[in-house]
HTML snippet that shows the backbone in 3Dmol.js (N, CA, C, O; Angstrom):
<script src="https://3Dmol.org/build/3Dmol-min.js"></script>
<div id="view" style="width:600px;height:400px;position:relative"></div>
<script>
const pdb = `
ATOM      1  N   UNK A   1      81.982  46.591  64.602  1.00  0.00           N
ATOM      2  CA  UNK A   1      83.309  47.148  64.785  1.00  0.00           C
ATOM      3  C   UNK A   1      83.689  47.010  66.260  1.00  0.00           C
ATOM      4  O   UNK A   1      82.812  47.496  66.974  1.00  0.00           O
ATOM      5  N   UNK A   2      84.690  46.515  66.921  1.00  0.00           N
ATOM      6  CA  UNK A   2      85.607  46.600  67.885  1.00  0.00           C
ATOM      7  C   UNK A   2      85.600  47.753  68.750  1.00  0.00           C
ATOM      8  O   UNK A   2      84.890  48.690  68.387  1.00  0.00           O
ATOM      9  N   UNK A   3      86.235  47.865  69.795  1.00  0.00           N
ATOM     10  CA  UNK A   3      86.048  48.586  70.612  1.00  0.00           C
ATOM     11  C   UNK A   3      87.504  49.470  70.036  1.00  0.00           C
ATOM     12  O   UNK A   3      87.770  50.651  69.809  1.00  0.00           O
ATOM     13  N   UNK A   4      88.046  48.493  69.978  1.00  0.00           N
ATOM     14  CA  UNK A   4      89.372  48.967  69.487  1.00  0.00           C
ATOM     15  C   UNK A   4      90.106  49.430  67.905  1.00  0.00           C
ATOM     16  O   UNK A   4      91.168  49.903  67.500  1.00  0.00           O
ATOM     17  N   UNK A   5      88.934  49.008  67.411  1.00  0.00           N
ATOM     18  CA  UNK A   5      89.414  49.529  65.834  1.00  0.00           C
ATOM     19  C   UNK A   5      88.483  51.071  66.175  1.00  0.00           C
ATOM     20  O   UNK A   5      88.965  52.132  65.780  1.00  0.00           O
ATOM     21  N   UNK A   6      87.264  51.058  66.862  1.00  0.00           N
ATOM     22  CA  UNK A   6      87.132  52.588  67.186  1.00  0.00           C
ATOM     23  C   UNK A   6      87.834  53.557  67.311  1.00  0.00           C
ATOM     24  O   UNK A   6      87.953  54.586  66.646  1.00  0.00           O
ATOM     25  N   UNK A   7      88.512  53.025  68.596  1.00  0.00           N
ATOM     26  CA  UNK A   7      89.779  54.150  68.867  1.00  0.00           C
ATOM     27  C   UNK A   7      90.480  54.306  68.169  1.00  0.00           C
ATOM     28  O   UNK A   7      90.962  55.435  68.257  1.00  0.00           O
ATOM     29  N   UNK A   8      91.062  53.436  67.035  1.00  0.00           N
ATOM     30  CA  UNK A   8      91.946  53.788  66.062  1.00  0.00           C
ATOM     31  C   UNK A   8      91.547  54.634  65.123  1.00  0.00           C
ATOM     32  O   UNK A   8      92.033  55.724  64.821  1.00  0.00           O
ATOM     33  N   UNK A   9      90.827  54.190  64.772  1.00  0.00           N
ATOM     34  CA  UNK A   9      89.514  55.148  63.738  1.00  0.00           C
ATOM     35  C   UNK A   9      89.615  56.811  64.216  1.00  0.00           C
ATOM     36  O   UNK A   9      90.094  57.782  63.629  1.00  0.00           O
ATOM     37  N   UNK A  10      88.943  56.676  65.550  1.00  0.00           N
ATOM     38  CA  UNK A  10      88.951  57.762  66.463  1.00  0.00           C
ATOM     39  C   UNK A  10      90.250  58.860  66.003  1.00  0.00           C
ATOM     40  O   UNK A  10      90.374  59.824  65.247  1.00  0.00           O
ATOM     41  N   UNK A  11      91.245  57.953  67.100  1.00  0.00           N
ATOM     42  CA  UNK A  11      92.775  58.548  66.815  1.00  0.00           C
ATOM     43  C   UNK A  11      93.709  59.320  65.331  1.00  0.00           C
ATOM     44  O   UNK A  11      94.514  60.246  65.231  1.00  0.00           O
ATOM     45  N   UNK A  12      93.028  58.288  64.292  1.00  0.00           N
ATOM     46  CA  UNK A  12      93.355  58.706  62.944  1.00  0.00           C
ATOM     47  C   UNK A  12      92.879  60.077  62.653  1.00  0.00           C
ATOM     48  O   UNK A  12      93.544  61.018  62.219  1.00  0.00           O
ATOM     49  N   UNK A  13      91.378  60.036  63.021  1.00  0.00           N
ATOM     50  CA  UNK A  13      90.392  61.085  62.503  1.00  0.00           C
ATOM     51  C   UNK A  13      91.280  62.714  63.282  1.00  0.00           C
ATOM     52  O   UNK A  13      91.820  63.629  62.661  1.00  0.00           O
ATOM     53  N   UNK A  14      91.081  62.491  65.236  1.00  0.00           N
ATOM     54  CA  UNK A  14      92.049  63.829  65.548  1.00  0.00           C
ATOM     55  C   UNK A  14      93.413  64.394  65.210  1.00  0.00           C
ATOM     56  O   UNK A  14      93.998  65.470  65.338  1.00  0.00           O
ATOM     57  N   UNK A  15      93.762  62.673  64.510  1.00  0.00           N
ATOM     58  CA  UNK A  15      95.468  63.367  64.189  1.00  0.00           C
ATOM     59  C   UNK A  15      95.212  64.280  62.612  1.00  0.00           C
ATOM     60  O   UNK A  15      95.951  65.160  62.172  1.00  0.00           O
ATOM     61  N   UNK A  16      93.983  63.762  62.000  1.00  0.00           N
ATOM     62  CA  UNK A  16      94.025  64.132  60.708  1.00  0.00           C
ATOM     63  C   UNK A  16      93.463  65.977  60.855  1.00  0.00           C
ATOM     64  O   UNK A  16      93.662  66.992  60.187  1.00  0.00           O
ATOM     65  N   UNK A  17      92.635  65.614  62.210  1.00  0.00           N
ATOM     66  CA  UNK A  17      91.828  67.482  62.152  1.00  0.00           C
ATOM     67  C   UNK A  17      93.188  68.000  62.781  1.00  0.00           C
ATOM     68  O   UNK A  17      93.731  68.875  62.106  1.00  0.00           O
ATOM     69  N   UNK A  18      93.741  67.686  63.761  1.00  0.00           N
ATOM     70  CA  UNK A  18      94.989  68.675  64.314  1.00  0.00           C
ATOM     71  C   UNK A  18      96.431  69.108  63.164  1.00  0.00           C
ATOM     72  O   UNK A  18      97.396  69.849  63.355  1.00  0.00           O
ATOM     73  N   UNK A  19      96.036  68.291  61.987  1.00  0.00           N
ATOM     74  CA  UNK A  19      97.141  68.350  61.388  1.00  0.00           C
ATOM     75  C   UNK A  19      96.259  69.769  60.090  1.00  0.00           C
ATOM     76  O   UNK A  19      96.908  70.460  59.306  1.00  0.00           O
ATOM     77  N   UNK A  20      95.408  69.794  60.184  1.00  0.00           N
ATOM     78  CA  UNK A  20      94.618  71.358  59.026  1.00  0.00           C
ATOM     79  C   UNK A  20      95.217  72.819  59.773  1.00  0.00           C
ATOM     80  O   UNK A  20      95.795  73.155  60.807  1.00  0.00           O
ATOM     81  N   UNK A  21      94.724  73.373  58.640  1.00  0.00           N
ATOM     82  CA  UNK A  21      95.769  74.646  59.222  1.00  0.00           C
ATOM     83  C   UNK A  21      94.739  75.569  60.657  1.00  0.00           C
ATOM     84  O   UNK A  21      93.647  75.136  61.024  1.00  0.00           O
ATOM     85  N   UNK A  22      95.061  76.195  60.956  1.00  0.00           N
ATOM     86  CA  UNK A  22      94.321  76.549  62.507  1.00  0.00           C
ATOM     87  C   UNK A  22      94.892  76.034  63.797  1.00  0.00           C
ATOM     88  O   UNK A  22      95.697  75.104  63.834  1.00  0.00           O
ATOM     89  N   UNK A  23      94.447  76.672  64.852  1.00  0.00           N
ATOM     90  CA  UNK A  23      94.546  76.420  65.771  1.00  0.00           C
ATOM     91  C   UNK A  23      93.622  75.342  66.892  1.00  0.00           C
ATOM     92  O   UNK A  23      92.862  75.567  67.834  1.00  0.00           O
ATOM     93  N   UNK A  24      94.132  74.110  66.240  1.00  0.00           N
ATOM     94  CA  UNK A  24      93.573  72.765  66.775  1.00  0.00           C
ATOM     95  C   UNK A  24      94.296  72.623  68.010  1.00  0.00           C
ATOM     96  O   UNK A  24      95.523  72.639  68.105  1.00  0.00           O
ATOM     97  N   UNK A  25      93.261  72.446  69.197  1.00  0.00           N
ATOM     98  CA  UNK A  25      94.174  71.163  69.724  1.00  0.00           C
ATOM     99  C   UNK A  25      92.701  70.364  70.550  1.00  0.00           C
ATOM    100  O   UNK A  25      91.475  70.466  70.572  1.00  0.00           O
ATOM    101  N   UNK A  26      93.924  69.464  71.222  1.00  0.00           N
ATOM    102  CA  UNK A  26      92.791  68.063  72.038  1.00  0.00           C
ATOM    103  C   UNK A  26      92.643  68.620  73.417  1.00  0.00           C
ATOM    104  O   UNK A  26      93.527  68.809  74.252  1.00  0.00           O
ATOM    105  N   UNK A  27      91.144  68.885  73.512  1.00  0.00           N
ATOM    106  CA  UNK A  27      91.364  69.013  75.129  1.00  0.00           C
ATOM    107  C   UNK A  27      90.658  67.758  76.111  1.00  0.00           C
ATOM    108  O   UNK A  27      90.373  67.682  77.307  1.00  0.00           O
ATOM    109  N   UNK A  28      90.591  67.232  75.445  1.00  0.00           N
ATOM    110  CA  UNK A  28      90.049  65.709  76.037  1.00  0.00           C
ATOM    111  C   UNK A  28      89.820  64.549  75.280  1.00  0.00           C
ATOM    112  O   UNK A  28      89.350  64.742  74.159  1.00  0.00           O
ATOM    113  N   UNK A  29      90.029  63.447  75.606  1.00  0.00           N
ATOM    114  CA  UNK A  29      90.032  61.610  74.728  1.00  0.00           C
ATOM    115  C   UNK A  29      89.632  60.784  75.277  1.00  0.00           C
ATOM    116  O   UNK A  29      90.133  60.364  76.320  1.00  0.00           O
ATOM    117  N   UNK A  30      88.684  60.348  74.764  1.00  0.00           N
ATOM    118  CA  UNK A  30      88.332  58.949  75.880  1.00  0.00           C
ATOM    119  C   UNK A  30      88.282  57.640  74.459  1.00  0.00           C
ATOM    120  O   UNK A  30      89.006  57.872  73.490  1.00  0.00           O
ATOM    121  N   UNK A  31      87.646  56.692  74.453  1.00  0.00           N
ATOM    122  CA  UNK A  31      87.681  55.583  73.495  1.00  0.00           C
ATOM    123  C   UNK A  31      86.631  55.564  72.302  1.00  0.00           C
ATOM    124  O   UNK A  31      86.474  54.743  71.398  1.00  0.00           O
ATOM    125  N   UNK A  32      86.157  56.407  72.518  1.00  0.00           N
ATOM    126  CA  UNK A  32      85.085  56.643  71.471  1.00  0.00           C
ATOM    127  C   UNK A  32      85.015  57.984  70.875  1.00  0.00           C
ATOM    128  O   UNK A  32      84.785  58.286  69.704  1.00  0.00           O
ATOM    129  N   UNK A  33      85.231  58.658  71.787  1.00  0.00           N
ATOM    130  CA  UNK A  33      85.063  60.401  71.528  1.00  0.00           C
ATOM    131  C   UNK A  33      86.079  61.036  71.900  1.00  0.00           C
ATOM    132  O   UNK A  33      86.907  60.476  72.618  1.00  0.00           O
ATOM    133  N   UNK A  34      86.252  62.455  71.460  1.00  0.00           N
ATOM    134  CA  UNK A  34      86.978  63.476  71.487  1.00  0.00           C
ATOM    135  C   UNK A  34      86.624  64.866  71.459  1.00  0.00           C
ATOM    136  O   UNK A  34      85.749  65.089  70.622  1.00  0.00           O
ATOM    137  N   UNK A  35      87.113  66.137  72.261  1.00  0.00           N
ATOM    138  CA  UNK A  35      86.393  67.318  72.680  1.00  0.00           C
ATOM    139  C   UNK A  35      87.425  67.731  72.179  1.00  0.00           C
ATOM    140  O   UNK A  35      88.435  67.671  72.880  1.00  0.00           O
ATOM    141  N   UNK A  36      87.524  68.254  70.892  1.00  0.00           N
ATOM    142  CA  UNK A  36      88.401  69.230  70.398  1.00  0.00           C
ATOM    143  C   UNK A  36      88.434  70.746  70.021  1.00  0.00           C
ATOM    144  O   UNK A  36      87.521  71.072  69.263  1.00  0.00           O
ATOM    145  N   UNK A  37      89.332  71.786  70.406  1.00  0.00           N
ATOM    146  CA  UNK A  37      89.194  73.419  70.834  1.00  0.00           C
ATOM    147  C   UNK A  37      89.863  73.777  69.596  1.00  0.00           C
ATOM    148  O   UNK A  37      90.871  73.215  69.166  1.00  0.00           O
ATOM    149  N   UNK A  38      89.115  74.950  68.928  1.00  0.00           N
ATOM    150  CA  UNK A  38      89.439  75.223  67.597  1.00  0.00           C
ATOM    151  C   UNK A  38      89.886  77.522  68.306  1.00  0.00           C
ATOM    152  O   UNK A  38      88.955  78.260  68.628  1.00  0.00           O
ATOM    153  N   UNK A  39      90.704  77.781  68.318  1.00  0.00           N
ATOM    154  CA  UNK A  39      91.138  78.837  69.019  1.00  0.00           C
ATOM    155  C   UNK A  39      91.810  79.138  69.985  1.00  0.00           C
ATOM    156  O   UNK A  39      92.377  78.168  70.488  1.00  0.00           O
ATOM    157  N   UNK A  40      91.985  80.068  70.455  1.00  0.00           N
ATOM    158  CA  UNK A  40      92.898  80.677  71.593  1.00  0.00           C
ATOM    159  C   UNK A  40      92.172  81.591  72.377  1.00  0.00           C
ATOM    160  O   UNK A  40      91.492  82.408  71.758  1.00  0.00           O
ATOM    161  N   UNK A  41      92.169  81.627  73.523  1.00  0.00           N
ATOM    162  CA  UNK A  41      91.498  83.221  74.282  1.00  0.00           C
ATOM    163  C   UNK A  41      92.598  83.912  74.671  1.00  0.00           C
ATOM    164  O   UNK A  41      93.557  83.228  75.028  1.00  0.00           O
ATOM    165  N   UNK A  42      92.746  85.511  74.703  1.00  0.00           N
ATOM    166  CA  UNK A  42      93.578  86.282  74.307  1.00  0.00           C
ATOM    167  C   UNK A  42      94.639  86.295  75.801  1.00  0.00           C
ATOM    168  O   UNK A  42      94.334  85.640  76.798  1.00  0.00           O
ATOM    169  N   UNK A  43      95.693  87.016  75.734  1.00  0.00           N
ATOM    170  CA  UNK A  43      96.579  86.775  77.112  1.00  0.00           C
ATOM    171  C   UNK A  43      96.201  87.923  77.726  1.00  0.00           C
ATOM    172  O   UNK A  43      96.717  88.929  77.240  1.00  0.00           O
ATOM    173  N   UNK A  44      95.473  88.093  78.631  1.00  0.00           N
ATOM    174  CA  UNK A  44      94.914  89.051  79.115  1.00  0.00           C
ATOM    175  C   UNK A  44      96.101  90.105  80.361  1.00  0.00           C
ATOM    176  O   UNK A  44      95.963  91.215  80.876  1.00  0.00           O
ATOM    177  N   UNK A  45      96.771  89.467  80.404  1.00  0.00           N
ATOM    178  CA  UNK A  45      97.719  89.873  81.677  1.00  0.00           C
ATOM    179  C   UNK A  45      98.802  90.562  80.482  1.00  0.00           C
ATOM    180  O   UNK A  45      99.092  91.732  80.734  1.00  0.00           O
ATOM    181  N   UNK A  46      99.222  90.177  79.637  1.00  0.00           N
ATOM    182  CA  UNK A  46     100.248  90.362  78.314  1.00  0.00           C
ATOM    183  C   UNK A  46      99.504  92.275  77.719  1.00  0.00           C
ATOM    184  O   UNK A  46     100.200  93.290  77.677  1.00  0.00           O
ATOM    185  N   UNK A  47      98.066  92.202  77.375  1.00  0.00           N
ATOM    186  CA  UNK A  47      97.306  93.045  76.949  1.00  0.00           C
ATOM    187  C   UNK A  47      97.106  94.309  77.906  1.00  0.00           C
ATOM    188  O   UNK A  47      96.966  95.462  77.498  1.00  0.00           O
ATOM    189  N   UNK A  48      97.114  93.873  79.364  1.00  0.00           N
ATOM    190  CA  UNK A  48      97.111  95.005  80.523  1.00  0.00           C
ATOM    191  C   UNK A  48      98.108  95.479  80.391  1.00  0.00           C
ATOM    192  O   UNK A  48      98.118  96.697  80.214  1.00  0.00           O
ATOM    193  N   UNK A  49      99.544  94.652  80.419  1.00  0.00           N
ATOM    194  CA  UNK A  49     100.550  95.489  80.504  1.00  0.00           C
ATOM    195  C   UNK A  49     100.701  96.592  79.376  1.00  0.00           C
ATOM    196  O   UNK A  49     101.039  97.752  79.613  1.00  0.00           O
ATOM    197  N   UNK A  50     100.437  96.136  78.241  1.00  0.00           N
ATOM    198  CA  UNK A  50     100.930  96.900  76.908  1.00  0.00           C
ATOM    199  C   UNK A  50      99.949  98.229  77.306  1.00  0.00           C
ATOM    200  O   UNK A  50     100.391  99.368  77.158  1.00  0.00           O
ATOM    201  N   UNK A  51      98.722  98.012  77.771  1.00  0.00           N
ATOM    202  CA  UNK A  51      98.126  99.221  78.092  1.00  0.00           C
ATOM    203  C   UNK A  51      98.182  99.819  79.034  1.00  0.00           C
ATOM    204  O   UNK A  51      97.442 100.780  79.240  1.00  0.00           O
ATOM    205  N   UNK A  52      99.227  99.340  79.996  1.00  0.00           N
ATOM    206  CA  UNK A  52      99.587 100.298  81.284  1.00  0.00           C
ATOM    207  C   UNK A  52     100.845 100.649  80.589  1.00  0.00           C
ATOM    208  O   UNK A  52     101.238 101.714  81.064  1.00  0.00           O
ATOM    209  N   UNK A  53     101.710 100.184  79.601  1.00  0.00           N
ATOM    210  CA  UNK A  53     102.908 100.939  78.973  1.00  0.00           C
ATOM    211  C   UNK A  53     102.645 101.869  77.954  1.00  0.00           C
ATOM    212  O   UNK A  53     103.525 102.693  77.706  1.00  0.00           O
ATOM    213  N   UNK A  54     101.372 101.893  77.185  1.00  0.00           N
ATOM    214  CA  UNK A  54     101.317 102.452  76.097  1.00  0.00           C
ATOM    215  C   UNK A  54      99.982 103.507  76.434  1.00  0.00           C
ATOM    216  O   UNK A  54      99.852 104.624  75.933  1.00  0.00           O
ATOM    217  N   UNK A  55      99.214 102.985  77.221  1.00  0.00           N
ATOM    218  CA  UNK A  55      97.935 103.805  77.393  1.00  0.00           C
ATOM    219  C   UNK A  55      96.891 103.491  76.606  1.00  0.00           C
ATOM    220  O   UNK A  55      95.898 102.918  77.053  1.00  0.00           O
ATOM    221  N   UNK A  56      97.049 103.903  75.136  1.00  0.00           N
ATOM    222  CA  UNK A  56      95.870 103.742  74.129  1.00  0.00           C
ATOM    223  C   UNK A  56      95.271 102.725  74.003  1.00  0.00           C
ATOM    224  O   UNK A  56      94.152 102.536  73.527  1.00  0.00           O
ATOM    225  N   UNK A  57      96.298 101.733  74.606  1.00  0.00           N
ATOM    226  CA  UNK A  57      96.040  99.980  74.169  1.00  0.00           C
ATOM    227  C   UNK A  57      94.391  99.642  74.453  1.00  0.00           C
ATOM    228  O   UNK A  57      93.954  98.969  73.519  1.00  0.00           O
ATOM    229  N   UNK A  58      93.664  99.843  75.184  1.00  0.00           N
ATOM    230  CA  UNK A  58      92.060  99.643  75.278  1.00  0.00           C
ATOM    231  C   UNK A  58      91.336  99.540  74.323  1.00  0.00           C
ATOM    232  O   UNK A  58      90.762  98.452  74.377  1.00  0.00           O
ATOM    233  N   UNK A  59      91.081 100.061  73.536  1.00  0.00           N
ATOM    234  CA  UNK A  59      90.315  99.326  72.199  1.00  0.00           C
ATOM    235  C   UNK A  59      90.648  98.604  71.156  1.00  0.00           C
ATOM    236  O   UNK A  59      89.770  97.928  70.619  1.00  0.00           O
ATOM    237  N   UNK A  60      92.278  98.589  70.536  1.00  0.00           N
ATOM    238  CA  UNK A  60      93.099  97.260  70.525  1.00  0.00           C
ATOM    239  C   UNK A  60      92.623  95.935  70.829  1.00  0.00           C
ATOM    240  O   UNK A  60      92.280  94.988  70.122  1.00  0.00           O
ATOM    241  N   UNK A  61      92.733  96.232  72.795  1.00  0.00           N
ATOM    242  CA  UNK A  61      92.510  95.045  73.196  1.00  0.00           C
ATOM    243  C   UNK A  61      91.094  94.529  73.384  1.00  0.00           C
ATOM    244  O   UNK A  61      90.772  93.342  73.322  1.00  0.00           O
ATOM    245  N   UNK A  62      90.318  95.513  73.612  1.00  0.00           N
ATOM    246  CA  UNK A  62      88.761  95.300  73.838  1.00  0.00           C
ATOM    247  C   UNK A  62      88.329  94.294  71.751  1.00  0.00           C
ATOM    248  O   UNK A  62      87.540  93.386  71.493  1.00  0.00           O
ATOM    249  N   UNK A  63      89.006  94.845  71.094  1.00  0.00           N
ATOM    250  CA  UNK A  63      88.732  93.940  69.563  1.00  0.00           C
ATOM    251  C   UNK A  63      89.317  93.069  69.887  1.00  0.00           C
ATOM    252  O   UNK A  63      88.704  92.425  70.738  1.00  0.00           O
ATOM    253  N   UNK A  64      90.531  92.555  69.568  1.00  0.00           N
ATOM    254  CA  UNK A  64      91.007  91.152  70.000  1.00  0.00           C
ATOM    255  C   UNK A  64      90.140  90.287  71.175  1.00  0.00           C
ATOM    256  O   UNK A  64      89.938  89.073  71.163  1.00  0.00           O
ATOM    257  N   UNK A  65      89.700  91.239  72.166  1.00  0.00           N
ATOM    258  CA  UNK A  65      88.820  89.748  73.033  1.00  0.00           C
ATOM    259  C   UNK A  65      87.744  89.474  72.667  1.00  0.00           C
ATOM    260  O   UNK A  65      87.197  88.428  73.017  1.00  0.00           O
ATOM    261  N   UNK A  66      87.089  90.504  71.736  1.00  0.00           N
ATOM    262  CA  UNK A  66      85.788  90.078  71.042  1.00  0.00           C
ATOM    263  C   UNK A  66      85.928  89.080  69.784  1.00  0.00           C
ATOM    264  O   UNK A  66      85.083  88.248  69.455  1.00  0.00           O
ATOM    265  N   UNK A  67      87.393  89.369  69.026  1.00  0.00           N
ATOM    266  CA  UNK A  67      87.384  88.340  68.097  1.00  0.00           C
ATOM    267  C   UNK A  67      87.775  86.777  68.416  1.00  0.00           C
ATOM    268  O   UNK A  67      87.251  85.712  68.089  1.00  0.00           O
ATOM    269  N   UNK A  68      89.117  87.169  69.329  1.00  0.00           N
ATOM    270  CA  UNK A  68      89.576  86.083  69.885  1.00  0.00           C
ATOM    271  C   UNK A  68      88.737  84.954  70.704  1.00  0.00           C
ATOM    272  O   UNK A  68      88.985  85.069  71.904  1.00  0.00           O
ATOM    273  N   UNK A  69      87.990  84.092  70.484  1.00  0.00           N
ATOM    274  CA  UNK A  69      87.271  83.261  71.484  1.00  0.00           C
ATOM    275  C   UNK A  69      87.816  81.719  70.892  1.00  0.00           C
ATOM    276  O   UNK A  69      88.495  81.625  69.870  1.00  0.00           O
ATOM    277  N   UNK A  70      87.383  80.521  71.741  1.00  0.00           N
ATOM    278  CA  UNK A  70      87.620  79.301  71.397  1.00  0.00           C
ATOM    279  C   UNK A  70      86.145  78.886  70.871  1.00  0.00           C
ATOM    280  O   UNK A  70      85.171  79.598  71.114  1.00  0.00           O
ATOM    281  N   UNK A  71      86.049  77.624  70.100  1.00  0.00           N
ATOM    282  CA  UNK A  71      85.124  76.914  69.714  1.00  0.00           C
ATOM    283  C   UNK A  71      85.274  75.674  69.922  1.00  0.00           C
ATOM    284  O   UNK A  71      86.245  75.092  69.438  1.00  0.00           O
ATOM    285  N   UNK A  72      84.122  74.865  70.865  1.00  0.00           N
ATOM    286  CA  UNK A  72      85.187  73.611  71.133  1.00  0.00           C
ATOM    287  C   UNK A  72      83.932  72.623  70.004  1.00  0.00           C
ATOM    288  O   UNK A  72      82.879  73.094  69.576  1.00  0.00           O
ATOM    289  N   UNK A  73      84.371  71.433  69.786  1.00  0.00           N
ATOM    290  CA  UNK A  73      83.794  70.103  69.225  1.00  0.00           C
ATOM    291  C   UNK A  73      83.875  69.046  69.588  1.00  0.00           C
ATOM    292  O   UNK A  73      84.839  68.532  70.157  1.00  0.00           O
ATOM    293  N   UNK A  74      82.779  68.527  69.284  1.00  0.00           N
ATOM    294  CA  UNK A  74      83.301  66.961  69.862  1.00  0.00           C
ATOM    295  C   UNK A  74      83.170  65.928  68.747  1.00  0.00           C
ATOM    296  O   UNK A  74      82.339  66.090  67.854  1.00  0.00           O
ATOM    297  N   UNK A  75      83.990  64.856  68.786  1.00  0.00           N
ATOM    298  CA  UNK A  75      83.599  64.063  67.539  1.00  0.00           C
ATOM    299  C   UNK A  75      83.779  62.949  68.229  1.00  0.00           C
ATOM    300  O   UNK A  75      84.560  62.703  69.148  1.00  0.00           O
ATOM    301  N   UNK A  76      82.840  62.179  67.603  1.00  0.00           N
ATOM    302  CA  UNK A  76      82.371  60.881  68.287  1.00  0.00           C
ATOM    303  C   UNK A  76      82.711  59.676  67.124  1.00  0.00           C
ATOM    304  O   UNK A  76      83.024  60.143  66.029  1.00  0.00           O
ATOM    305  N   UNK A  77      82.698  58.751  67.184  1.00  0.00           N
ATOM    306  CA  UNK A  77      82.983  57.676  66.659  1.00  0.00           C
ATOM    307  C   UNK A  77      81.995  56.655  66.892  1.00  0.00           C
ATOM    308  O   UNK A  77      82.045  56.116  67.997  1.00  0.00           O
ATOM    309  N   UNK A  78      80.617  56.067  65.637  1.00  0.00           N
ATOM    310  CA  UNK A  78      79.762  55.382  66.345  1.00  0.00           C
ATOM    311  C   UNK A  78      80.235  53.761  65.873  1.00  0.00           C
ATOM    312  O   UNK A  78      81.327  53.336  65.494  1.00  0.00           O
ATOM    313  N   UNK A  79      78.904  53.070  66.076  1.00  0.00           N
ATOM    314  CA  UNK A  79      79.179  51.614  66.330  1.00  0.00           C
ATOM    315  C   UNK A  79      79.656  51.105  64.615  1.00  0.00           C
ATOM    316  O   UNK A  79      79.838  49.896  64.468  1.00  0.00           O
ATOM    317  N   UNK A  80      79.794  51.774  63.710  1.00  0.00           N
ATOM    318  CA  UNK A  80      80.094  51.841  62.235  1.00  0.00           C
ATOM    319  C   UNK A  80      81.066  52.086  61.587  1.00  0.00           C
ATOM    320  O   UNK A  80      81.514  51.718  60.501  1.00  0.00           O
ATOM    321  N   UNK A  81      81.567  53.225  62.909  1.00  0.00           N
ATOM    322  CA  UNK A  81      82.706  53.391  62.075  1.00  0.00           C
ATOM    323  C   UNK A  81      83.276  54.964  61.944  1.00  0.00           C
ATOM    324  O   UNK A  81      84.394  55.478  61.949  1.00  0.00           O
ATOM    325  N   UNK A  82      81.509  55.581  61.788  1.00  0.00           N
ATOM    326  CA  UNK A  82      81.731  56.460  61.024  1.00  0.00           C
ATOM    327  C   UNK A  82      81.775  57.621  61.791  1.00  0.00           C
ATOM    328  O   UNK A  82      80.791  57.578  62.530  1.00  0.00           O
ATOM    329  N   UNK A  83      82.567  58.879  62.040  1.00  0.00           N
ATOM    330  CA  UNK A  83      83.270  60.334  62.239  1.00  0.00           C
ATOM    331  C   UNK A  83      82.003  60.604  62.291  1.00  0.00           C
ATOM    332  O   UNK A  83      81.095  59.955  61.771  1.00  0.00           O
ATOM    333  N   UNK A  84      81.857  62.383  63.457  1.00  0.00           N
ATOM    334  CA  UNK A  84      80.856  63.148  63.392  1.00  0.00           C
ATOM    335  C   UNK A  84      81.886  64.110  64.147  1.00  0.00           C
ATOM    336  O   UNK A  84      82.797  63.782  64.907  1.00  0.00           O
ATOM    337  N   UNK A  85      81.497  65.372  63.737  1.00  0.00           N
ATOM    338  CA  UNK A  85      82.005  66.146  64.587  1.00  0.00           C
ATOM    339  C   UNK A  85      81.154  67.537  64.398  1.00  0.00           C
ATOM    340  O   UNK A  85      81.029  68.171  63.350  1.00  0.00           O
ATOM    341  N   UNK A  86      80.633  67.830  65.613  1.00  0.00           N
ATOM    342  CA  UNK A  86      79.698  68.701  65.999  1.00  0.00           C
ATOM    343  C   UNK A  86      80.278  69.911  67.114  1.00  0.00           C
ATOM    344  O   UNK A  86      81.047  69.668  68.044  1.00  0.00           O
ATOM    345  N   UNK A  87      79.760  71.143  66.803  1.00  0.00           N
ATOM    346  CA  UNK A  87      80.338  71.997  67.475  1.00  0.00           C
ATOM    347  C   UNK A  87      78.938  71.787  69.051  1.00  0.00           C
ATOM    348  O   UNK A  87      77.726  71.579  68.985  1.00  0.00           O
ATOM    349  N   UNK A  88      79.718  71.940  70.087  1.00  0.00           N
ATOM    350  CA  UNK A  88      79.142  72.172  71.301  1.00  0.00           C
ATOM    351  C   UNK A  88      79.252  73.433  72.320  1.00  0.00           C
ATOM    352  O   UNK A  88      78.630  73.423  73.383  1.00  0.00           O
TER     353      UNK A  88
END
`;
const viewer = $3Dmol.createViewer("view");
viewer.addModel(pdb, "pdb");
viewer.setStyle({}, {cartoon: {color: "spectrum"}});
viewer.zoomTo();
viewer.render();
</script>
């Protein structure tokens, strides 16, 4: 396989994971591989305020940053062809 039918391969495969339901995106691409972030980390400046307006807000927010984390992956594309995508 080509260097370049890789990347296509490649390209197909992230457009196909960013398009599932969740919070996909690309945080890096090179010609073979891809480091893709499955989450959000919480707005921490957004969460202070509500708890300097509301007070109680602290354990609210203390759950949301424990649930809220990212998971990133990478998926690689080998000399075949064939998709892998592994959490790192």
């Amino acid at each position: 396989m080509t260097d370049e039918q890789r990347r296509q391969v490649l390209a197909k495969a992230v457009v196909a994971k960013l398009a599932q339901p969740g919070r996909w995106r690309v945080e890096m691409q090179a010609d073979d591989y891809a480091v893709l972030v499955w989450g959000r980390r919480p707005n921490h400046l957004l969460h202070f305020v509500i708890f300097l307006i509301f007070g109680a807000w602290l354990l609210p927010w203390m759950l949301i940053t424990l649930v809220s984390h990212e998971r990133r992956y990478l998926m690689e594309v080998d000399d075949t062809g064939e998709v892998s995508l592994r959490r790192i």
